[in-house]
N, C-alpha and C positions, 0 to 999 in steps of 0.2 A: 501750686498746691498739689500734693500727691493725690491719684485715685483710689478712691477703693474699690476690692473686685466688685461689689454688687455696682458698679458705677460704669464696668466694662460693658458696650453693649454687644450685642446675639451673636455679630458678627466678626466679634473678635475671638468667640470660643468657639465658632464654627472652624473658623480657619486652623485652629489650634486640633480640635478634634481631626479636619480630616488630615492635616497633616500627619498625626501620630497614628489614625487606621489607617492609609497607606502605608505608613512606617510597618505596622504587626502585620498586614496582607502580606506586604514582599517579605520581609522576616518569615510569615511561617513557611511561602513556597522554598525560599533558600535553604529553611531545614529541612524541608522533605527530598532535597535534593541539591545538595551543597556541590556537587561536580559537575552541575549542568550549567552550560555557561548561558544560556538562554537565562537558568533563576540568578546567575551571577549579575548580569547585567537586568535583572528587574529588581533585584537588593538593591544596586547602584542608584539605581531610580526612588527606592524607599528611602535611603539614606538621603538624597539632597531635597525628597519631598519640604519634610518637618521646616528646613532649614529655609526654604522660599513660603511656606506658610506660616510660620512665625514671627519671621521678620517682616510679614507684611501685613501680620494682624496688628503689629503696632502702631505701625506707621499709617494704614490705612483706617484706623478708627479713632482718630485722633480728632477732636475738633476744635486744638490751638495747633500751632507749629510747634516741631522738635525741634531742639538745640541741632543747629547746622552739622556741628560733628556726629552728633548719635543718625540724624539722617540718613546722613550717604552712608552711613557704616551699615544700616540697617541696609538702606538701598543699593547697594554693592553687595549684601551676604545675598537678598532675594536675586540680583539677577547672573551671580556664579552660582544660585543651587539650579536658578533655570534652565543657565549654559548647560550643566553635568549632567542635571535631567535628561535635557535635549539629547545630549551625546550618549548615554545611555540608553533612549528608547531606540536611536538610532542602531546603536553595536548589539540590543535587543533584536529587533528586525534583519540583522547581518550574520545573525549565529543561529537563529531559531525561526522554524522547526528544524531548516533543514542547516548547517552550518557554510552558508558562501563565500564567505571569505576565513584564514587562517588569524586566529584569535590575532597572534601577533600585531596584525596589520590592521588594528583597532585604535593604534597608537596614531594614527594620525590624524585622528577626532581631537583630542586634546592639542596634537600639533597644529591644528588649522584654528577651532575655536577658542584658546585659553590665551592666545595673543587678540582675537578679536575681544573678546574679554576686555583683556588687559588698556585697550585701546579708548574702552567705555570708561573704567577703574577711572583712567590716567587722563579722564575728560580728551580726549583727542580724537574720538568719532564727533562730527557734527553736530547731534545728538540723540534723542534718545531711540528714534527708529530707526538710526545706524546702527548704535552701539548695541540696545540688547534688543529688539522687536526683531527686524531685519534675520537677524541669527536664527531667533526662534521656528522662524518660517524657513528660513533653509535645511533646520533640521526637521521638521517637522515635514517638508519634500523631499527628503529624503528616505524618512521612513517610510513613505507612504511609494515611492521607487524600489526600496527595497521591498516593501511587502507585496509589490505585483512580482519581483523578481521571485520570490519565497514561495508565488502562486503556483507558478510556470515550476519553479523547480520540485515543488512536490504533487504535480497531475497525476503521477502512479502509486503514490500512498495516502491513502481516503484518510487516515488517524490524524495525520500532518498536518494535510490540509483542512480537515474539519476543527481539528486544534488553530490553525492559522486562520481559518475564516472567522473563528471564533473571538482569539483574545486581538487579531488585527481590525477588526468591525470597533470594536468596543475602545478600543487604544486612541484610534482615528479618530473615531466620534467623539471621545471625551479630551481627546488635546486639541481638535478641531474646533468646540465649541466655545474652547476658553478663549485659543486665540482668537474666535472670529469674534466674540463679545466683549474681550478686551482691547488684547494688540491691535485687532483689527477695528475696532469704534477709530482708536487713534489714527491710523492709514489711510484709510477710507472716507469716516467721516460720515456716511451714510446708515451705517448697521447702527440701531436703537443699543444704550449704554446699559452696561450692568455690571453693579458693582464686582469689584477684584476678589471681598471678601466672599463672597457667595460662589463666584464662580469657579475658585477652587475644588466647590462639589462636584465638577464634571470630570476631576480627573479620580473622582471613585470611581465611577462609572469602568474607566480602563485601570483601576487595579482589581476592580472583583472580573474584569475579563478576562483579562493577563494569568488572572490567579487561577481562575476556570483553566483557562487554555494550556499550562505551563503545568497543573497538574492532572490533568486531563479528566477532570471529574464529566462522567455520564456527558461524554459529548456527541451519544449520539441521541438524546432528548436536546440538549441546547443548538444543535445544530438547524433544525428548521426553523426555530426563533433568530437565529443569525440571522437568514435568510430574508425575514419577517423584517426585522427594523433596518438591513441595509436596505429591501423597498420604500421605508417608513421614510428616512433619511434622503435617500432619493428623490423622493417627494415632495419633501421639504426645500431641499436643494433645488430642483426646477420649479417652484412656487419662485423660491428666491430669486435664483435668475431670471425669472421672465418678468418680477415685478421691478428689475434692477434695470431691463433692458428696454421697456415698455417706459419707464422715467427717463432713462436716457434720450428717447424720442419724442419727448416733452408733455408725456399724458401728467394733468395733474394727480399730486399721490392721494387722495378719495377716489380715485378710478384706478389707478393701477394697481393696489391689489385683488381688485374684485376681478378685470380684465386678467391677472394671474389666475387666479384661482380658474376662473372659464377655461384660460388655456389648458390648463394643467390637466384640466378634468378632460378634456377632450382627450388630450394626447399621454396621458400619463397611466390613466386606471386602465385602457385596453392591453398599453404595453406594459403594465405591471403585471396585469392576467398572463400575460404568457408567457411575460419571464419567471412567475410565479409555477407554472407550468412543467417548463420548461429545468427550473433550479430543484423545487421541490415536489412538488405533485408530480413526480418522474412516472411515467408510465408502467405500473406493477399491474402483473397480474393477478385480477381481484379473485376474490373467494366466490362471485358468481360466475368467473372463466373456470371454475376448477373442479365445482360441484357437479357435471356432468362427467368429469374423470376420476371422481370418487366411486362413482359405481361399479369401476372396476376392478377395485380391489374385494368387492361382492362375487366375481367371478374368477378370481386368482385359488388355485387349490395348493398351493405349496408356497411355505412361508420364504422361499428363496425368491419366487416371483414378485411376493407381495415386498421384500425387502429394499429388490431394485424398481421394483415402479413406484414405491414411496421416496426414496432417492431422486427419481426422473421428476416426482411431482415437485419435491422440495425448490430442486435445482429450478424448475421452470415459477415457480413462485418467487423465488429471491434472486433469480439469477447468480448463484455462486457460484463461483469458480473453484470453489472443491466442496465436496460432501464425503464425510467421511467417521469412523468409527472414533465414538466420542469415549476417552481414555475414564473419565471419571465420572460417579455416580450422579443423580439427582430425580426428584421427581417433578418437577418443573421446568416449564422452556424460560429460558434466562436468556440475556443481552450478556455478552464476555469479552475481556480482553479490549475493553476500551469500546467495542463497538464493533471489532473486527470479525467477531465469530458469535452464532447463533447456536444453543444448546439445545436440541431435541432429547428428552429423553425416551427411553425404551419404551414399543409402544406391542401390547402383545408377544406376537413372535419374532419383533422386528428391535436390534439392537439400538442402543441410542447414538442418535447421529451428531456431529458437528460441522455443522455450515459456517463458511469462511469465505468473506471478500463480495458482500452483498453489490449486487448493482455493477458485474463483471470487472469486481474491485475499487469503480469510479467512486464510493460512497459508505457509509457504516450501518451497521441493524440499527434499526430503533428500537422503541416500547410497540409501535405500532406492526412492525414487522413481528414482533414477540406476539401481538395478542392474535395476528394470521396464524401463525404455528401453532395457537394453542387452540385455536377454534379447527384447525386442519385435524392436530392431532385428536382432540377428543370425537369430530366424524369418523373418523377411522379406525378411532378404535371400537365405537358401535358399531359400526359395518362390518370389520374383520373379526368382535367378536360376536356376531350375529352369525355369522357365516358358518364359524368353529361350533357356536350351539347347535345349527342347522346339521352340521354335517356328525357332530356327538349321537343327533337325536336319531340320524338314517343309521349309522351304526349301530346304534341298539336293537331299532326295528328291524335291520339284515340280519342283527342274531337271536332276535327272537322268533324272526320267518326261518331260521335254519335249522333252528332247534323241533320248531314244529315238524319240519319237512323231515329231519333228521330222527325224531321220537316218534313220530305219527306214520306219515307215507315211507320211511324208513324200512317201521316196523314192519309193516305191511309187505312190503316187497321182500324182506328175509323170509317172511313166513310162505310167498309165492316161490320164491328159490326152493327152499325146503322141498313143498308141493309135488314144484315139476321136475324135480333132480332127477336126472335122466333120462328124462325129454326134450326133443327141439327145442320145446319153449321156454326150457331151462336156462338156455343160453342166452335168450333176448329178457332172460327178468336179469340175469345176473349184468348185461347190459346198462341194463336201466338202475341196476344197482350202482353202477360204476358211476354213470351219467350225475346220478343222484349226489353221490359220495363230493363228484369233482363241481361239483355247482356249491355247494356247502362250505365247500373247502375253500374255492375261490371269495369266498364274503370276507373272511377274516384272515385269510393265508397270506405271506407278505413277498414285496413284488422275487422275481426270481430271474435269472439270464436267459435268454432270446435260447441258446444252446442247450440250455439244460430243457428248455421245453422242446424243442426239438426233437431230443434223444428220447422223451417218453413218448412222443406223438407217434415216432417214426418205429416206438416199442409195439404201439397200438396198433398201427395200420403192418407192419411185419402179419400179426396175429390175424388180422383182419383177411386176410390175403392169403396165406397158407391156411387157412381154413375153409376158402372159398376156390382154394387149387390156383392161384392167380399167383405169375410170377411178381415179385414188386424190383421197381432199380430204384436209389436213393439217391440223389447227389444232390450235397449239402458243401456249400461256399462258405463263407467266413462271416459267421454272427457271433462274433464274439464282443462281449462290452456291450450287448444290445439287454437291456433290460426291461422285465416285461411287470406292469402291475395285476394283481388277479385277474381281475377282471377282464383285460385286454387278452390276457392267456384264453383263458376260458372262453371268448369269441372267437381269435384264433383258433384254436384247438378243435371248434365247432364248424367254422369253415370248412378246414383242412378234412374233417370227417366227413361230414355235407361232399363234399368233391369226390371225397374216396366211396362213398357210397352211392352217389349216380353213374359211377364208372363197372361197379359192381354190380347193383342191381337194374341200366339200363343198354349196359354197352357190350355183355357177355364178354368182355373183355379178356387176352392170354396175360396181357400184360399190362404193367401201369407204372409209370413212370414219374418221381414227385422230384423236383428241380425245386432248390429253396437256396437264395442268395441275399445279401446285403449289397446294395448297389447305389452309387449316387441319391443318398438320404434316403431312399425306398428297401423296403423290405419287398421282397419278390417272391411268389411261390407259382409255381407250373405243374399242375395234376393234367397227365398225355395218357390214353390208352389208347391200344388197338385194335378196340372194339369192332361191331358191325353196325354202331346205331348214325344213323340218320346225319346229314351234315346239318352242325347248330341255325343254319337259318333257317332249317325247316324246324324246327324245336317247338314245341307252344311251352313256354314255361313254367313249371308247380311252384308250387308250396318251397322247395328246398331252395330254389335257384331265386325267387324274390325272395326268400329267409337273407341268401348272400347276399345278394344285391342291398338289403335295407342294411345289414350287419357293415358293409363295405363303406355304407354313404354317413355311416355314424361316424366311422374311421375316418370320413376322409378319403378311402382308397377307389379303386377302379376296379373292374372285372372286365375279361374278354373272352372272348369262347369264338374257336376259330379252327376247321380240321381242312385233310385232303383227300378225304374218300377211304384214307387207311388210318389216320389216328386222329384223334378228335383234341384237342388241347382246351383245356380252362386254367385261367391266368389270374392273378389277384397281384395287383400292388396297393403297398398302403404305405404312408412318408411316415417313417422315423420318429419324428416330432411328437406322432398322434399316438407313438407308443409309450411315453413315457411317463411314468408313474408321478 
């Protein structure tokens, strides 16, 4: 008597269903990539799926016998779609990620198994764990040969191998689980039974893997769950064996799995911790290694510094192997290119960057690495733009103190000029005029060459010197490409006066000699006279000579003061570095 469908039972439409979603799984990776022979050969695997789950939703949910002929017909199409399978996941793992052998030499899968096959077909294996079990398992050691060869051969591209730990975990486990509960109940003898129709769902399991891995969706979120159930499975695994070896030494089985589970727990959860460790929990530098080197970007005055120390921090965060100018826009840190490259965008005055090959290339960015960058990025941009507020707000107050000095004490000093015009004292207001003029000027004046201040210093002290009858010598070395910012001028400028004016007014000096060089990173200046005064250790030193000395120690530089009974020398170096704007 014919069935009717409502008379089919669950497990008959089970089988049918996962057949045909394998079937659209590899169908849709093959559309997205129909020249990649890695999706060719997981199509191959979709195509013979249907054809060993169909045939054996029949036969297997039957509870009279089939007509002997439709049988074997059945049972010969299930175990040639499980051979083609086989040999498929196998030429799957032979070409993907990385391609190890030449497609060509694919053909000899069909050459070795399609006569073993045939041998099963034509009743002439033994039986049935010759004919198809047996096969199954030697492709299925094969695959799993190939996939440690696939390991080894992509160590140096993280995409690969996270694509291959990915859909190879998933593949393993789910052809693993069917053989060991089906093929394997029959072999063995000992593994608890589960039906044919049901266990077909394990090989979802390796086509939403395959299909993950093959089209590489966000692998580097599913990557630490790899990680996660190869532990999981592991685990399970020495449960199994220890309760399989523990029977073999004659415990009865009410005791040996409880005696597993003991072992397990002792030796299994410490060394999971540290391969857990060791695989995932990789040593990164966390965001409280790093918060101590954020505050220096609070002391960074030029956005070129701050550009490369944010650089130096990224690198030491991710460990990348390149950091570099990110070609296209966005306002968000993004996971790119599969996982290979991390998107910073532009942060203040600092371009947007691209971090590439996380983990000195061993590995791919995650989401996790993503929310380090954005929590990096937004301190930094408080900090850097706290900084630029701080130093907006001293620039105002500098022009609003220059303005007063410039309207107020200014005014005042013109109107003493006027006064004392052609008086001695005239000259020391018009001094103090100048004084006034280049203090003002230094707040908002922008920086100028080491040379060009020079040539108006050495305008000054000419004046200063032919006015006082005092011959001057000048010799001036090579400061060229030395740039000065106001400020630095203006303390220079004040030194160099300071010198020429103890030489004037305590050494009655004929003559006075200013030597000024660039030398070995140091800027160098030598104020000599021939004064009558006093050799400097007997000196008690004023007001002008601790003015240099504190003016020197802000720089950085040194002073020495050193004569021979006929000329008295004071000496200033300050390093280069300290001068730059």
């Amino acid at each position: 008597m014919a069935r009717r469908l409502g008379d089919l039972p669950a497990a008959f439409w089970f089988q049918i269903a996962t057949g045909f979603a394998g079937l659209l799984i590899a169908g849709w990776v093959y559309v997205a990539r129909p020249r990649d022979w890695g999706a060719r050969m997981f199509a191959l695997t979709g195509l013979a799926f249907p054809f060993a789950t169909c045939s054996a939703a029949i036969y297997s949910t039957r509870e009279l016998a089939l007509p002997e002929a439709l049988f074997r017909a059945l049972s010969m199409t299930n175990h040639l779609a499980s051979t083609v399978f086989g040999m498929a996941l196998v030429a799957l793992f032979a070409v993907y990620p990385k391609r190890l052998v030449d497609p060509k030499w694919l053909l000899a899968l069909p050459a070795v198994f399609v006569p073993w096959y045939l041998t099963d077909a034509l009743q002439l294996a033994p039986d049935l764990n010759w004919g198809v079990r047996l096969p199954l398992l030697i492709e299925l050691t094969l695959a799993i040969a190939l996939a440690g060869a696939q390991w080894h051969a992509s160590r140096e591209e993280p995409l690969a191998r996270s694509a291959l730990r990915w859909f190879a975990l998933s593949t393993l486990v789910g052809c693993s689980l069917f053989i060991v509960f089906v093929p394997g109940h029959s072999l063995l003898g000992w593994i608890p039974p589960l039906s044919q129709g049901y266990a077909f769902g394990f090989f979802l399991i390796m086509y939403a893997g395959i299909a993950l891995g093959l089209r590489r969706y966000r692998l580097f979120d599913v990557d630490a769950w790899a990680y996660r159930i190869w532990l999981w499975v592991a685990g399970a695994g020495m449960v199994i064996a220890i309760d399989l070896f523990l029977l073999m030494l004659g415990m009865q089985q009410a005791l040996s799995l409880g005696g597993a589970l003991l072992v397990a727990g002792w030796l299994y959860f410490p060394l999971r911790q540290w391969l857990w460790q060791r695989l995932v929990g990789r040593p990164e530098t966390s965001l409280e290694a790093l918060v101590p080197s954020l505050a220096q970007f609070a002391l960074l005055d030029d956005a070129r510094s701050r550009a490369t120390y944010w650089d130096a921090m990224l690198q030491r965060a991710f460990s990348a192997l390149q950091v570099s100018d990110a070609a296209d826009g966005g306002s968000e840190v993004t996971v790119r290119d599969d996982g290979l490259a991390l998107y910073v965008p532009a942060l203040v005055d600092m371009p947007a960057r691209a971090l590439r090959y996380a983990g000195r290339g061993r590995r791919l960015f995650s989401t996790r690495d993503a929310s380090l960058a954005r929590t990096l990025h937004g301190l930094v941009e408080q900090i850097v733009t706290g900084r630029l507020d701080h130093e907006e707000i001293v620039r105002r107050e500098r022009q609003r103190l220059a303005r007063d000095l410039h309207d107020n004490l200014g005014a005042r000093l013109l109107r003493l000029i006027h006064h004392l015009r052609g008086t001695p004292d005239g000259e020391l207001a018009r001094e103090a005029m100048h004084d006034l003029r280049a203090a003002v000027a230094a707040i908002d004046a922008p920086p100028s060459l080491l040379c060009e201040a020079l040539a108006d210093w050495r305008a000054e002290v000419e004046k200063r010197c032919a006015a006082a009858g005092v011959e001057l010598v000048w010799e001036q070395r090579d400061a060229l490409g030395v740039t000065l910012p106001p400020r630095i001028k203006a303390t220079l400028g004040s030194m160099l006066r300071e010198a020429v004016t103890n030489a004037l007014k305590h050494a009655r000096a004929h003559r006075i000699t200013v030597v000024t060089s660039v030398d070995c990173g140091h800027w160098q200046l030598t104020v000599a006279n021939d004064g009558t005064a006093s050799l400097p250790t007997q000196w008690h030193e004023g007001f002008g000579l601790r003015s240099l000395r504190s003016r020197l120690h802000d720089l950085g530089g040194t002073l020495r003061l050193d004569g021979d009974g006929s000329t008295v020398r004071l000496s200033l170096q300050v390093p280069l570095k300290n001068l730059k704007p």
